[in-house]
C-alpha positions in Angstrom: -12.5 -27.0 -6.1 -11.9 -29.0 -2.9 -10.4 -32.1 -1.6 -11.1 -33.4 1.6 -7.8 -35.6 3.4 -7.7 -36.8 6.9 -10.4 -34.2 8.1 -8.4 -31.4 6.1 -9.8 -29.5 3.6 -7.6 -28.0 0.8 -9.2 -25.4 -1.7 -6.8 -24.6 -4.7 -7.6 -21.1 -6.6 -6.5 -18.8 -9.5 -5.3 -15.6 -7.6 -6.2 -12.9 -10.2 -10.1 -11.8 -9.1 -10.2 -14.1 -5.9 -12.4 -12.9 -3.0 -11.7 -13.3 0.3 -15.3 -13.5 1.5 -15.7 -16.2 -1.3 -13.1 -18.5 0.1 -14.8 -17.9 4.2 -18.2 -19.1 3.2 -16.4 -22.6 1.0 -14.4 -23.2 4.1 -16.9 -22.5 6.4 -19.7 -24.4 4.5 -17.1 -27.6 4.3 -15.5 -27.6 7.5 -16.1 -25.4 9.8 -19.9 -25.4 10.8 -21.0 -25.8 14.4 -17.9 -24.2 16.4 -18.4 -21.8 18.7 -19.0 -18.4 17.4 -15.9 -16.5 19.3 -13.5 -18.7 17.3 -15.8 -18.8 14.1 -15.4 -14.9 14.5 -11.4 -15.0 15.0 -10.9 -17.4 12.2 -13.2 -15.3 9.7 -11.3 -12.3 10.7 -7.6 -14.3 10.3 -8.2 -16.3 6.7 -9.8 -13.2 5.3 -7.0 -11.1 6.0 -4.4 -13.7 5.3 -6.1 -14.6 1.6 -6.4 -10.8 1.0 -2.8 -10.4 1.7 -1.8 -12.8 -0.6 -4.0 -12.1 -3.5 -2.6 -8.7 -3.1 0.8 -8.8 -2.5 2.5 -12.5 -3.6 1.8 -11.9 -7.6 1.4 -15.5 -7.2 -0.2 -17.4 -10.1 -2.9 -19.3 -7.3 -3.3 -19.6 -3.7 -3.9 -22.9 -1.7 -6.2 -22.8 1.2 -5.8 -25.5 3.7 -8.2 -26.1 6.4 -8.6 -28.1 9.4 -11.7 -28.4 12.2 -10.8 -31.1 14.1 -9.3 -31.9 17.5 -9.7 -28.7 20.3 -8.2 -26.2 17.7 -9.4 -24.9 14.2 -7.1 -23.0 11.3 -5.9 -22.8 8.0 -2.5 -22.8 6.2 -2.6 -20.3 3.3 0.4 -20.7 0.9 1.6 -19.1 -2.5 4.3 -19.3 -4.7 4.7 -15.7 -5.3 7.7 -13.4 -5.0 8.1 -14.3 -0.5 6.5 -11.7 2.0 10.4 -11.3 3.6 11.7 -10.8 0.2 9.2 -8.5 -0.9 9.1 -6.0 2.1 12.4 -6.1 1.9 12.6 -4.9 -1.6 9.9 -2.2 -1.6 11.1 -0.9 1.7 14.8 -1.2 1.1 16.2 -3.3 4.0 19.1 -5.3 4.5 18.0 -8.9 4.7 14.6 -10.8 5.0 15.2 -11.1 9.1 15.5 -7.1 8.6 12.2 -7.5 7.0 10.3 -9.8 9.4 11.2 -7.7 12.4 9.7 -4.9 10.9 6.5 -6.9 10.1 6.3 -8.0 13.9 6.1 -4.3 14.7 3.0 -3.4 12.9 1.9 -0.1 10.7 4.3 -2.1 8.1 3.0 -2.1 4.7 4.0 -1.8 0.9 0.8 -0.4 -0.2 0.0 2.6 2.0 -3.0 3.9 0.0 -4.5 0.6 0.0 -3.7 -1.6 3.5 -2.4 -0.4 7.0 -0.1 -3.0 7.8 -2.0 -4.0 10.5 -3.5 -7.4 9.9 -0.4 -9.6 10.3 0.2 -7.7 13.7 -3.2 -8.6 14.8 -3.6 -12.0 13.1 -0.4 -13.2 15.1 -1.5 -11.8 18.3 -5.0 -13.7 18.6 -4.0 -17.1 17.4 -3.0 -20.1 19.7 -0.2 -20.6 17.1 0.6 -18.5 14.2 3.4 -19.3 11.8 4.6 -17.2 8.3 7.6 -19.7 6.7 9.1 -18.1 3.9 12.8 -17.9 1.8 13.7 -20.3 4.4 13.0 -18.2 7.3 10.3 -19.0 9.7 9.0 -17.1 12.0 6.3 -19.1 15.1 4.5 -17.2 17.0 3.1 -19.5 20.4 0.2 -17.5 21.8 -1.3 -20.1 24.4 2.7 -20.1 25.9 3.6 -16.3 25.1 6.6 -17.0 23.0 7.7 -16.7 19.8 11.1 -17.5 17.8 12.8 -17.3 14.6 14.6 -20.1 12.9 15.8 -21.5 9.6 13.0 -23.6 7.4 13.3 -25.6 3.8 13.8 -23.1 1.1 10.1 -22.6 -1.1 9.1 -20.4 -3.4 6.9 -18.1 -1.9 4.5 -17.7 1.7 3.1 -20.0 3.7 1.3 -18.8 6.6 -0.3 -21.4 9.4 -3.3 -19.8 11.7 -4.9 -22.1 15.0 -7.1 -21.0 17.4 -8.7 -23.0 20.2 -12.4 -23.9 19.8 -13.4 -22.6 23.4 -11.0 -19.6 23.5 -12.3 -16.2 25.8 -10.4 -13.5 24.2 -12.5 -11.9 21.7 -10.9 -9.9 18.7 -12.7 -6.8 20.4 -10.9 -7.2 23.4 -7.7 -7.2 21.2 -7.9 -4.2 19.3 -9.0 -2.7 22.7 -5.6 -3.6 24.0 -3.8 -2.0 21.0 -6.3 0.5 19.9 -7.5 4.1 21.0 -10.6 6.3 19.8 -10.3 3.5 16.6 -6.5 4.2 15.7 -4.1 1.5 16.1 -1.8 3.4 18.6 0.0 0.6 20.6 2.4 -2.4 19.8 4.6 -5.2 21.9 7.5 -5.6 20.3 9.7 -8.8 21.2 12.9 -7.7 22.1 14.5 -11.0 21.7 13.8 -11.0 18.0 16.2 -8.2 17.8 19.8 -10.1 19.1 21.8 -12.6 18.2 21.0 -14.5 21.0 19.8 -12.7 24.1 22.7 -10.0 24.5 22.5 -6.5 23.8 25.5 -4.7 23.3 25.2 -2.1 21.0 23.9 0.9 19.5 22.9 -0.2 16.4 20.7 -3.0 17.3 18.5 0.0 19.3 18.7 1.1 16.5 17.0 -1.3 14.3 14.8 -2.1 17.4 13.7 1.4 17.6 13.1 1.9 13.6 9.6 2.7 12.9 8.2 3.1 16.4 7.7 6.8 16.1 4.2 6.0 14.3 2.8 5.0 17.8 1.8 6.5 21.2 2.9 3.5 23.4 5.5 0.7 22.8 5.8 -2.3 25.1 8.9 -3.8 25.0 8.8 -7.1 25.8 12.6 -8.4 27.4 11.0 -11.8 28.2 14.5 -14.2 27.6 16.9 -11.6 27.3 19.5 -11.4 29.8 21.8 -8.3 29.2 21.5 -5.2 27.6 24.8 -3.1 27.2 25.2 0.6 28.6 25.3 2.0 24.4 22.0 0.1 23.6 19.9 1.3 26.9 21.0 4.9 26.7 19.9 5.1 22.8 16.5 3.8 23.3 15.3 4.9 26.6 17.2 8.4 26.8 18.3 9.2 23.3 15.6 8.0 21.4 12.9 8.3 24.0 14.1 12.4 24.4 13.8 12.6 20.8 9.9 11.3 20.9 8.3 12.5 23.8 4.7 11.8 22.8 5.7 8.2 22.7 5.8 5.8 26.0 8.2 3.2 26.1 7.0 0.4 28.7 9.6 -2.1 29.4 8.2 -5.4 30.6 9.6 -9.0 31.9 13.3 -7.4 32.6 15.8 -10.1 34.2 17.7 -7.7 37.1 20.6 -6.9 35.2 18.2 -5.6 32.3 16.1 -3.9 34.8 19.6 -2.4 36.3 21.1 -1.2 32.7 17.0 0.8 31.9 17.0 1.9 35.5 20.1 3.6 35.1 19.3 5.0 31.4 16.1 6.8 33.0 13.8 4.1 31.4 11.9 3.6 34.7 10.8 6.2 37.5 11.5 5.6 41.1 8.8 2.5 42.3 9.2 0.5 38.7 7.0 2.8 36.6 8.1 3.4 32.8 9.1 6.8 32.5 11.8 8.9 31.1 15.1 10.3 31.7 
């Protein structure tokens, strides 16, 4: 069933046996008919995977769908009151915390349930929308795609996920053009991984947060790492992720992007860049 408020639609269903192709074509039919195909594409591709995600995972008793077509954007809010996504990855993969567990989720190839998902449709859903937002255990992490930012902050303690999608009605980008970006011969080969994430506040100092920057990132051929906003890396965390670490996995490139000088100075001396800028190795 459906209820329509203030041009929002809200679809309420039992989890056990819901399909996500089912729950497209009722918000599509109700809401979304008539906008342009590139953002009817995106969002199909978004909700599906976000519904599947949660039908799977949450062990939620129902999930709400929430979704909205007016105005320049489009999206949805998907929300359960399962078990939490942080809380849960955290579990099954045996991390410290659910900020632990959201930076690994922001990396991509993160999943539970290896012989049934890849772990790549958060990575992707988060990296197409306008705004993308998964609140959860009272942490919330935004994702701002039209400003290239993204941050991580406290929220109001529920039970269970809530996860918020927008896209703009005219966007260009096509989801082909993403998976381009991040894909080769069909295998998800490259992330971006948001250094800042990664800190208390926008200092690097040691080891150990290279560490849990670095965990994971063997399972791809090219890692960008994005220092947008961070202004100081320490000599321990440089040398462990662009000599160390980077010696230790040669058939993966680290690219460092969006270095302040003094982060630029700290990789430059650990080897992370080749004479005239270029990412290399030490």
């Amino acid at each position: 069933m459906y209820r329509r408020a203030s041009q929002k639609i809200r679809f309420d269903h039992a989890r056990a046996g819901l399909a996500e192709d089912k729950v497209w074509r009722d918000v599509r039919a109700a809401l979304l008919v008539g906008i342009p195909e590139n953002a009817e594409r995106i969002l199909h591709y978004a909700l599906t995977e976000m519904v599947n995600n949660a039908v799977d995972h949450s062990g939620s008793e129902r999930v709400v769908v929430e979704a909205f077509g007016s105005g320049p954007r489009a999206g949805f809010e998907v929300s359960d009151e399962g078990v939490g996504i942080f809380d849960h990855v955290r579990e099954r993969l045996g991390l410290a915390d659910r900020m632990a567990a959201l930076q690994e989720i922001s990396k991509g190839k993160v999943t539970t349930d290896p012989d049934h998902h890849t772990g790549e449709g958060i990575f992707f859903v988060s990296k197409i929308a306008d705004f993308f937002e998964i609140d959860s255990g009272g942490l919330s992490w935004k994702v701002d795609g039209e400003r290239g930012d993204m941050a991580v902050g406290s929220a109001p303690s529920r039970r269970g996920t809530r996860v918020r999608f927008e896209v703009a009605k005219d966007k260009s980008r096509r989801l082909a053009d993403l998976f381009a970006e991040y894909a080769k011969d069909y295998e998800f080969t490259k992330t971006r991984v948001v250094v800042k994430l990664f800190a208390i506040g926008v200092r690097f100092v040691s080891r150990s947060e290279a560490k849990r920057l670095l965990h994971g990132l063997e399972r791809f051929r090219e890692v960008v790492l994005d220092f947008a906003g961070v202004t100081e890396i320490g000599q321990g965390f440089a040398d462990e992720v662009f000599r160390v670490w980077a010696r230790g996995h040669p058939e993966v490139r680290l690219d460092p992007v969006a270095m302040m000088p003094e982060v630029r100075f700290m990789v430059e001396r650990a080897g992370g860049l080749k004479p005239g800028g270029e990412a290399g190795r030490s």
